[in-house]
C-alpha positions as CSV (number, residue, x, y, z in Angstrom):
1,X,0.0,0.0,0.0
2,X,1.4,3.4,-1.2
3,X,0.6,6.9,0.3
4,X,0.8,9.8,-1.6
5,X,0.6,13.5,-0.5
6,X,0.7,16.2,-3.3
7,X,0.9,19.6,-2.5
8,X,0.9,21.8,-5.4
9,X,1.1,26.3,-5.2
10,X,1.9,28.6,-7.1
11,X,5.3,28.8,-5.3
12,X,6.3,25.7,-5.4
13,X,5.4,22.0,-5.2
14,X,6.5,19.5,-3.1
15,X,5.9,15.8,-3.3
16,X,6.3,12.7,-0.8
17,X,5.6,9.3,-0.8
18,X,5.8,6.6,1.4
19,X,6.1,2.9,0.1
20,X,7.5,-0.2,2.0
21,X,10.6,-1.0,2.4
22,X,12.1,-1.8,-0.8
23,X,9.4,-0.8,-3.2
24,X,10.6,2.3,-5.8
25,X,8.3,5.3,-4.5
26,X,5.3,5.9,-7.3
27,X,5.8,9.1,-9.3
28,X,3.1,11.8,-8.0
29,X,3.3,14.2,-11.3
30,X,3.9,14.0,-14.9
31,X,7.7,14.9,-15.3
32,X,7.5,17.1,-18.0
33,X,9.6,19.8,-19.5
34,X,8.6,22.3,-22.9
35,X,11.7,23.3,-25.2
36,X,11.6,26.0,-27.3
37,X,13.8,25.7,-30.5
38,X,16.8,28.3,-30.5
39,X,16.8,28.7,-34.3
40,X,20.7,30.5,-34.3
41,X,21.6,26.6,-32.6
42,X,22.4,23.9,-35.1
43,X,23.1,22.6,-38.0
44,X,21.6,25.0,-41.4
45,X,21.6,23.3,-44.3
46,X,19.9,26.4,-46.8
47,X,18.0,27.7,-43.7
48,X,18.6,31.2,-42.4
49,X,17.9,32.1,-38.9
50,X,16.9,35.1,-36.7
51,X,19.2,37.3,-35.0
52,X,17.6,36.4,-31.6
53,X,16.8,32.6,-29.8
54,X,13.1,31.7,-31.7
55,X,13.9,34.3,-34.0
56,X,12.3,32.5,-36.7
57,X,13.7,29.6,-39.6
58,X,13.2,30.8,-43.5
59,X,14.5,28.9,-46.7
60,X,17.1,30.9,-48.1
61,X,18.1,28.7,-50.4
62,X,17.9,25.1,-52.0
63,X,20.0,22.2,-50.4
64,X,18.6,20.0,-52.9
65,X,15.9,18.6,-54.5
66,X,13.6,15.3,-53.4
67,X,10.8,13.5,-55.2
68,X,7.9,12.9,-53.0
69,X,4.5,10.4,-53.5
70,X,1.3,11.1,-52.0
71,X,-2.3,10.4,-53.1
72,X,-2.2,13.6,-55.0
73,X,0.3,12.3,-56.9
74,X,4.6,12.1,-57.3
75,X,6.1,16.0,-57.2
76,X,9.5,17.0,-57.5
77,X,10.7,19.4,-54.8
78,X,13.7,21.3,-53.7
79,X,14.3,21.8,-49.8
80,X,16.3,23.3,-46.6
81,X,16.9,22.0,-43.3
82,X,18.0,22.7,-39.5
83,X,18.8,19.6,-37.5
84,X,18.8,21.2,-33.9
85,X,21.4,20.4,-31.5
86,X,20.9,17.3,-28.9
87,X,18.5,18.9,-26.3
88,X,19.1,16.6,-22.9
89,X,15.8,16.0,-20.9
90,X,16.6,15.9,-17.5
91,X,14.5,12.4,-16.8
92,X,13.5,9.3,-18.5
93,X,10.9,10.3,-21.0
94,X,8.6,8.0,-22.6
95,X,7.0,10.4,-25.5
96,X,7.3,13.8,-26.8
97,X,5.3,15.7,-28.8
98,X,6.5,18.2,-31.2
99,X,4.4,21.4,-32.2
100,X,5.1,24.7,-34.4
101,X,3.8,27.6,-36.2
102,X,4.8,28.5,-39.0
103,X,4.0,30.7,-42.2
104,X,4.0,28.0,-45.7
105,X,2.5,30.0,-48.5
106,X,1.3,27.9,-51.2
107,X,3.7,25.9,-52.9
108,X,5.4,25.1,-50.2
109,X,4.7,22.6,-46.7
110,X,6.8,21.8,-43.7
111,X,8.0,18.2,-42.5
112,X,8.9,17.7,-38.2
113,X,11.0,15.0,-37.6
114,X,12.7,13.5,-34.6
115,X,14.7,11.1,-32.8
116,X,16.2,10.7,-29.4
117,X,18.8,8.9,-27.5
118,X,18.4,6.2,-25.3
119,X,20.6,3.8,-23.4
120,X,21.7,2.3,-27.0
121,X,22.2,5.3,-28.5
122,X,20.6,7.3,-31.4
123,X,17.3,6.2,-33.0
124,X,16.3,6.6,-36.4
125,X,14.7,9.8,-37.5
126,X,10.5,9.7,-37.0
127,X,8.5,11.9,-39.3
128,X,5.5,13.7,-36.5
129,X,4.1,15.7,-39.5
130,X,3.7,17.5,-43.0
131,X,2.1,20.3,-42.2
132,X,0.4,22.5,-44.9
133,X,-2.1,25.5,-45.6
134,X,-2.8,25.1,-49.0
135,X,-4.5,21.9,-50.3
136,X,-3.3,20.0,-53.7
137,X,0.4,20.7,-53.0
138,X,1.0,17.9,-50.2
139,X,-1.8,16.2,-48.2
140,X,-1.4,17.7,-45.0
141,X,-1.0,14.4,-42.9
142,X,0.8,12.3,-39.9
143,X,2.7,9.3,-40.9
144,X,1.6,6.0,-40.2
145,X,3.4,2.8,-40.0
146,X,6.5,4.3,-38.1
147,X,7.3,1.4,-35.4
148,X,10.6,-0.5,-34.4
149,X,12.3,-1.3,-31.8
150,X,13.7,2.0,-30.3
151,X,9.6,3.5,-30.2
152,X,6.5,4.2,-32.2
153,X,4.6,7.7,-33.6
154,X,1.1,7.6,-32.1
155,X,-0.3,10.1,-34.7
156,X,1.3,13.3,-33.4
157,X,3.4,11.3,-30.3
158,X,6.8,10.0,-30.5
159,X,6.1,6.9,-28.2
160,X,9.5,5.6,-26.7
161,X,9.4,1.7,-26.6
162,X,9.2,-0.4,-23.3
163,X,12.3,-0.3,-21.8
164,X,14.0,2.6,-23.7
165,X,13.2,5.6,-22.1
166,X,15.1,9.0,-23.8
167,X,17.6,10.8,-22.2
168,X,17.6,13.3,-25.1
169,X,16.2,14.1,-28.3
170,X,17.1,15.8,-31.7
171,X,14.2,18.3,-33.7
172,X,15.1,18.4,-37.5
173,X,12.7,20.8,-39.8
174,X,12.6,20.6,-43.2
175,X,11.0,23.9,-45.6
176,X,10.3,22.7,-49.3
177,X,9.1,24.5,-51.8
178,X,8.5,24.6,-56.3
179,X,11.9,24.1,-57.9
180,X,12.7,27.6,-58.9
181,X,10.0,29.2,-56.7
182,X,10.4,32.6,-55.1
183,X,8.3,31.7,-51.8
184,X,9.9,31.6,-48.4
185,X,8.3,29.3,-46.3
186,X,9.3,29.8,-42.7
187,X,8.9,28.5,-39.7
188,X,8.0,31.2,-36.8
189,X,8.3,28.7,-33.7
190,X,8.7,25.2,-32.8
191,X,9.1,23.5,-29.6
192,X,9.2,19.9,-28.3
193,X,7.1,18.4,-24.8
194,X,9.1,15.8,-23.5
195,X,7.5,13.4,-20.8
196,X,7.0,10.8,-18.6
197,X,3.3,10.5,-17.2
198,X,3.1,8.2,-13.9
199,X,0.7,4.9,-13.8
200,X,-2.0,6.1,-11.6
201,X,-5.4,5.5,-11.8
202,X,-6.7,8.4,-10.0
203,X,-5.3,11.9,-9.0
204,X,-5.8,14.0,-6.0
205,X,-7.2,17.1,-6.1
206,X,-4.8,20.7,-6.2
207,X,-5.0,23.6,-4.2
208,X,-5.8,26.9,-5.3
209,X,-3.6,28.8,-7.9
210,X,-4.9,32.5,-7.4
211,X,-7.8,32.2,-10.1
212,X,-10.6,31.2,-8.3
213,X,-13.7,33.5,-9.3
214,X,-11.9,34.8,-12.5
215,X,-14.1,33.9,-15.8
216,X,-12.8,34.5,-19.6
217,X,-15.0,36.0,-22.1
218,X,-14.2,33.3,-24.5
219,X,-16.8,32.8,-27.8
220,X,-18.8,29.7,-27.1
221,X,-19.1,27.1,-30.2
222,X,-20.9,24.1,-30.3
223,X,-19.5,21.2,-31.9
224,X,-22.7,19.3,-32.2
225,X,-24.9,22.2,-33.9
226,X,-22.2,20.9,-37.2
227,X,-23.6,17.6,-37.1
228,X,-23.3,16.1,-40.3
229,X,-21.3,19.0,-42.2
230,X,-18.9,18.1,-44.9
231,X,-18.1,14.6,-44.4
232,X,-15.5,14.9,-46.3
233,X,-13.4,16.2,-43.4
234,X,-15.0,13.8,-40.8
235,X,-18.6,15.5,-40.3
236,X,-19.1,17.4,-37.5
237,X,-20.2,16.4,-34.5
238,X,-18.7,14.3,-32.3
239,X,-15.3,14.8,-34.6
240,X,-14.8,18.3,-34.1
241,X,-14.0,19.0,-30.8
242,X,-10.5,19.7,-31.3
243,X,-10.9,22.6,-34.4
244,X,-13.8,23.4,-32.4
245,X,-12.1,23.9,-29.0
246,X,-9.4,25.6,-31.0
247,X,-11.4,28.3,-32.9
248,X,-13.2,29.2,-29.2
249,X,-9.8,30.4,-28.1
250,X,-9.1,32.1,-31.6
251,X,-12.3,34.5,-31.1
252,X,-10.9,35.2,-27.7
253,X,-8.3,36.5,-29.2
254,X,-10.0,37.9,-32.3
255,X,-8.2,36.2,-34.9
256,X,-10.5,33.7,-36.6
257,X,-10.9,32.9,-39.9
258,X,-12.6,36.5,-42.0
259,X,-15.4,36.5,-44.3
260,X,-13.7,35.8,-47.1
261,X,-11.7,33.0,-45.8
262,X,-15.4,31.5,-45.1
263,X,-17.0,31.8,-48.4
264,X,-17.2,28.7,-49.4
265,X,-19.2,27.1,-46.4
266,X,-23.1,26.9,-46.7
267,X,-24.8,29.8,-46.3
268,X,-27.2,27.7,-43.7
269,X,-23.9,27.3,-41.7
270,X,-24.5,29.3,-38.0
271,X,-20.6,29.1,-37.3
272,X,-18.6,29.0,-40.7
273,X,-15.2,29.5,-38.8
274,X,-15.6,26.2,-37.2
275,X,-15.8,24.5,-40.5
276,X,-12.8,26.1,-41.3
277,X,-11.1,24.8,-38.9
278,X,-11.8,21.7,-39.4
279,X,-11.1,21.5,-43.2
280,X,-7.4,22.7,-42.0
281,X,-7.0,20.5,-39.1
282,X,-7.8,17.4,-41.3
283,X,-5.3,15.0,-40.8
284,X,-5.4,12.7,-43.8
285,X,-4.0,9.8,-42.5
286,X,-5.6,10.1,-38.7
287,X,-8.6,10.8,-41.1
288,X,-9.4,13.3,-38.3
289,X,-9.6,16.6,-36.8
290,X,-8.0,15.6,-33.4
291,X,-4.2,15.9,-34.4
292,X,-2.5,18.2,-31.3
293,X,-0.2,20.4,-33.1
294,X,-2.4,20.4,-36.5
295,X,-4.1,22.8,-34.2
296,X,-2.2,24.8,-32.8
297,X,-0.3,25.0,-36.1
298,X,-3.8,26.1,-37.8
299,X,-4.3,29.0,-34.8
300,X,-0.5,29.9,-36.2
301,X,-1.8,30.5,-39.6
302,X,-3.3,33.9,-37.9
303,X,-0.6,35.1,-36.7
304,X,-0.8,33.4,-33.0
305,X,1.7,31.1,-31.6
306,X,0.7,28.3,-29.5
307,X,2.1,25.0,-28.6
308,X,1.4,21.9,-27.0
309,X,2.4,20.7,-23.4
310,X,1.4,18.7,-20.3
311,X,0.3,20.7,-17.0
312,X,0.9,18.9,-13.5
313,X,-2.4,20.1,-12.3
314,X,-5.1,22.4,-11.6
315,X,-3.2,25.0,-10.0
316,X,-0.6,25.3,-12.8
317,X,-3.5,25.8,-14.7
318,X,-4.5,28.8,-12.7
319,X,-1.6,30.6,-13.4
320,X,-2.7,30.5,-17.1
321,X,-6.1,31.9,-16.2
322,X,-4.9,34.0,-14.0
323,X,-2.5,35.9,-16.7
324,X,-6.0,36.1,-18.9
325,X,-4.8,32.9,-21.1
326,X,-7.8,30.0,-21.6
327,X,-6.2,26.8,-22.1
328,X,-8.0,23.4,-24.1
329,X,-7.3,20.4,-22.4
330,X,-7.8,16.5,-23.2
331,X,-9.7,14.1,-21.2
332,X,-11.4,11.1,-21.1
333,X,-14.3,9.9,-19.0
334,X,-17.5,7.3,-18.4
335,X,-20.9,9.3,-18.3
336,X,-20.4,9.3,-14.4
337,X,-17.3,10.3,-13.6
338,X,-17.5,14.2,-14.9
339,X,-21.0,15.5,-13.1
340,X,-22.7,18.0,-15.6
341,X,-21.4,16.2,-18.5
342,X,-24.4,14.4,-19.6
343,X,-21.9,11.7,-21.7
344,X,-18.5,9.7,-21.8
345,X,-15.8,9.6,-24.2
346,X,-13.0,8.5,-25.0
347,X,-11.2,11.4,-25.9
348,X,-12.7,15.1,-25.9
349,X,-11.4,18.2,-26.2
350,X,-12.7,21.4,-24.3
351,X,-12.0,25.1,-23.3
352,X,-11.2,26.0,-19.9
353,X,-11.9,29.5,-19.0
354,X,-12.1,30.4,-15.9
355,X,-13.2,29.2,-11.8
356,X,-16.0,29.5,-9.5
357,X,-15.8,31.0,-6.1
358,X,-15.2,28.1,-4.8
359,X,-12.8,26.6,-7.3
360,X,-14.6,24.0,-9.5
361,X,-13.9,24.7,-13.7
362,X,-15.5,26.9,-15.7
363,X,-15.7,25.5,-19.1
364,X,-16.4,25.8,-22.7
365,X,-17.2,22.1,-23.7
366,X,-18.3,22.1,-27.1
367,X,-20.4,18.4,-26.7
368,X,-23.6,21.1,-26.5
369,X,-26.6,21.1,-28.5
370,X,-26.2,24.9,-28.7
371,X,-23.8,27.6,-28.5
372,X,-26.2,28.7,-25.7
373,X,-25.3,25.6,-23.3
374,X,-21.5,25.3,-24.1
375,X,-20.6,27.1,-20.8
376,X,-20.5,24.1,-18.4
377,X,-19.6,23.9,-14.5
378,X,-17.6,20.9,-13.8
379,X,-16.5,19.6,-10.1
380,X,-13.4,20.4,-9.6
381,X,-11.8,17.2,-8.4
382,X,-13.9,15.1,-10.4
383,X,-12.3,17.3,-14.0
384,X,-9.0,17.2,-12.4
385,X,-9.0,13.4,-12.2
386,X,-10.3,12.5,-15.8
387,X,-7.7,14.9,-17.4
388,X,-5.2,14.0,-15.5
389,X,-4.6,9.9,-14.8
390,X,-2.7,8.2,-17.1
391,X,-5.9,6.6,-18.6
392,X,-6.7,10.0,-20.2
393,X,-4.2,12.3,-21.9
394,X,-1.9,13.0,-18.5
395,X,-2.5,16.4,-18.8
396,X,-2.2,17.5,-22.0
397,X,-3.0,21.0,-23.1
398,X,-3.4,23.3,-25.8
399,X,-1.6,26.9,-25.0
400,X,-2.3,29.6,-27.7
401,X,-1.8,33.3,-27.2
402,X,-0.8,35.9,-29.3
403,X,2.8,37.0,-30.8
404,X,4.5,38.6,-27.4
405,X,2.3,38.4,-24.9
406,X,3.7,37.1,-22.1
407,X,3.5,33.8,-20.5
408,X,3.1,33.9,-16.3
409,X,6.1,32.4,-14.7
410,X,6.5,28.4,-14.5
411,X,5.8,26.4,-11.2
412,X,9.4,27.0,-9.0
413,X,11.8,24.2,-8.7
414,X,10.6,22.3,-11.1
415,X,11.2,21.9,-15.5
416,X,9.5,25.2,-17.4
417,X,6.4,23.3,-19.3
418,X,5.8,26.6,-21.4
């Protein structure tokens, strides 16, 4: 029998267990760290960089040309790279996730990669996306079938394999563009999550952060009033909770998609911007909505950065809120283990924007039948738990902002996961 006390502030947080004799003490919190990508670092192979650490990556020039073979066909292209530097860890990990922003003007699409170090060495180098605005270029896409011995991709999640935990990983970014073109795709930000989420089947429930009675004016969105719309990008409903979640936050920060970005949804449609968000979140291969940093990539397109991490708890989450940031979290849960919820699922994502008086969520969950009833009150401990236990996503968390606005400080005395 294990017990675990978890104490969690904004100051700091402290953690002991007690285990008999013996026995390895369980982990009480995700270890987790978020790495931004100093573009100056590295090796440029026809890449440029900015002046300053996340400065920015642009193709300057060709490094050569590859052929590549998609269902829209075989297309000749040239390219540029950065391999970053080996970024040590800290801890064991057992997955990282990759995200970005960047700006790819037609023409032109963006390829992630990674691989990391474990106790044998190097792996091999694992595609986590081609990422792309325009459509008939490249399908935009994740990669399937990437799976040896060192690890697997899980859609948009470098999974390390039993055994092989990473001590360290490498980011490599690739631009391509037309032969001869004159476009500069570049990438504005990219950063990896690296992590190692504890077996536990329930979590404990955080103190306080300094947000409690603080609400966000964020745009509510149903994803269930799209029921049925364009199937061709996985049909609304149920599906879009992710681009849905995501364009919430975008209104909040009044960057969604404009008018004329719109057009071509139905006139009949109450919220066009979420079908827009959709159609450039589709992952092709996923053959989904649901891809992480497809999403935060797509809130990039407007000129917003945002990047995908794990938080430890509710309190860290606090300090978001508390510096006017909403934050869409992951989760997953039977009918009666979120009161309020009225369903289960295995995977959903929603908008947190705010806590009562008394310190239960405020959130934006777009399962509604109407915009009207997206604004839900969930129990504090009961939320905590289903976002948090290894069972659901360990914490994982969608962080967009604009350009320059500043993050609040990281929990104390323990790895920066923003």
């Amino acid at each position: 029998m294990r017990a675990l006390t978890v104490f969690l502030s904004t100051l700091a947080l402290v953690t002991t267990c007690a285990a008999p004799a013996g026995a390895k003490p369980a982990a009480a919190v995700p270890d987790v760290v978020f790495q931004r990508a100093d573009f100056t670092t590295g090796t440029a192979e026809g890449t440029t960089a900015g002046t300053t650490a996340g400065g920015g990556l642009a193709f300057e020039e060709a490094a050569g040309t590859v052929s590549h073979t998609d269902a829209l066909g075989t297309k000749t292209w040239e390219y540029a790279r950065w391999t970053g530097p080996e970024q040590v860890i800290g801890f064991p990990a057992t997955e990282l996730i990759a995200s970005w922003t960047a700006d790819v003007p037609p023409g032109s699409w963006l390829q992630v990669e990674a691989r990391g170090r474990n106790a044998e060495g190097l792996t091999r180098w694992y595609s986590l996306g081609r990422w792309s605005y325009a459509e008939g270029d490249v399908l935009r896409t994740s990669v399937s079938g990437q799976s040896d011995a060192d690890g697997k991709v899980a859609v948009d999640t470098l999974v390390a394999a039993a055994g092989k935990p990473l001590s360290a990983y490498q980011l490599r970014l690739t631009l391509y563009r037309r032969p001869g073109s004159s476009v500069t795709p570049r990438v504005r930000t990219s950063g990896v999550m690296s992590s190692n989420v504890p077996r536990r089947a329930s979590v404990p429930v955080s103190p306080g952060g300094g947000a409690w009675g603080k609400e966000l004016a964020v745009p509510r969105r149903s994803q269930n009033i799209h029921q049925g719309h364009y199937p061709e990008w996985n049909g609304g409903g149920e599906a879009w909770c992710s681009p849905t979640s995501t364009t919430m936050v975008m209104g909040y920060w009044d960057t969604w998609p404009s008018a004329q970005d719109t057009a071509w949804v139905k006139d009949s449609d109450p919220n066009p911007e979420v079908d827009h968000a959709a159609r450039f979140t589709f992952d092709h291969a996923y053959n989904g909505t649901g891809n992480w940093p497809f999403n935060t990539a797509y809130a990039g397109r407007y000129g917003l950065d945002g990047f995908i991490t794990r938080l430890r708890s509710l309190t860290e989450l606090e300090l978001l809120i508390g510096a006017g940031i909403p934050v869409v979290t992951s989760q997953s849960f039977k009918k009666e283990e979120l009161p309020g919820a009225g369903y289960g699922t295995d995977g959903h994502l929603m908008v947190v924007v705010g806590f009562t008086e008394t310190g239960d969520v405020i959130a934006n969950d777009p399962a509604s039948p109407s915009n009207a009833a997206v604004r839900r009150v969930y129990p504090r401990a009961a939320f905590e738990n289903v976002w948090l236990r290894s069972s659901s996503s360990g914490g994982v968390a969608y962080v967009i902002h604009p350009q320059g606005r500043r993050l609040p400080a990281t929990t104390p005395g323990l790895p920066a996961n923003w």
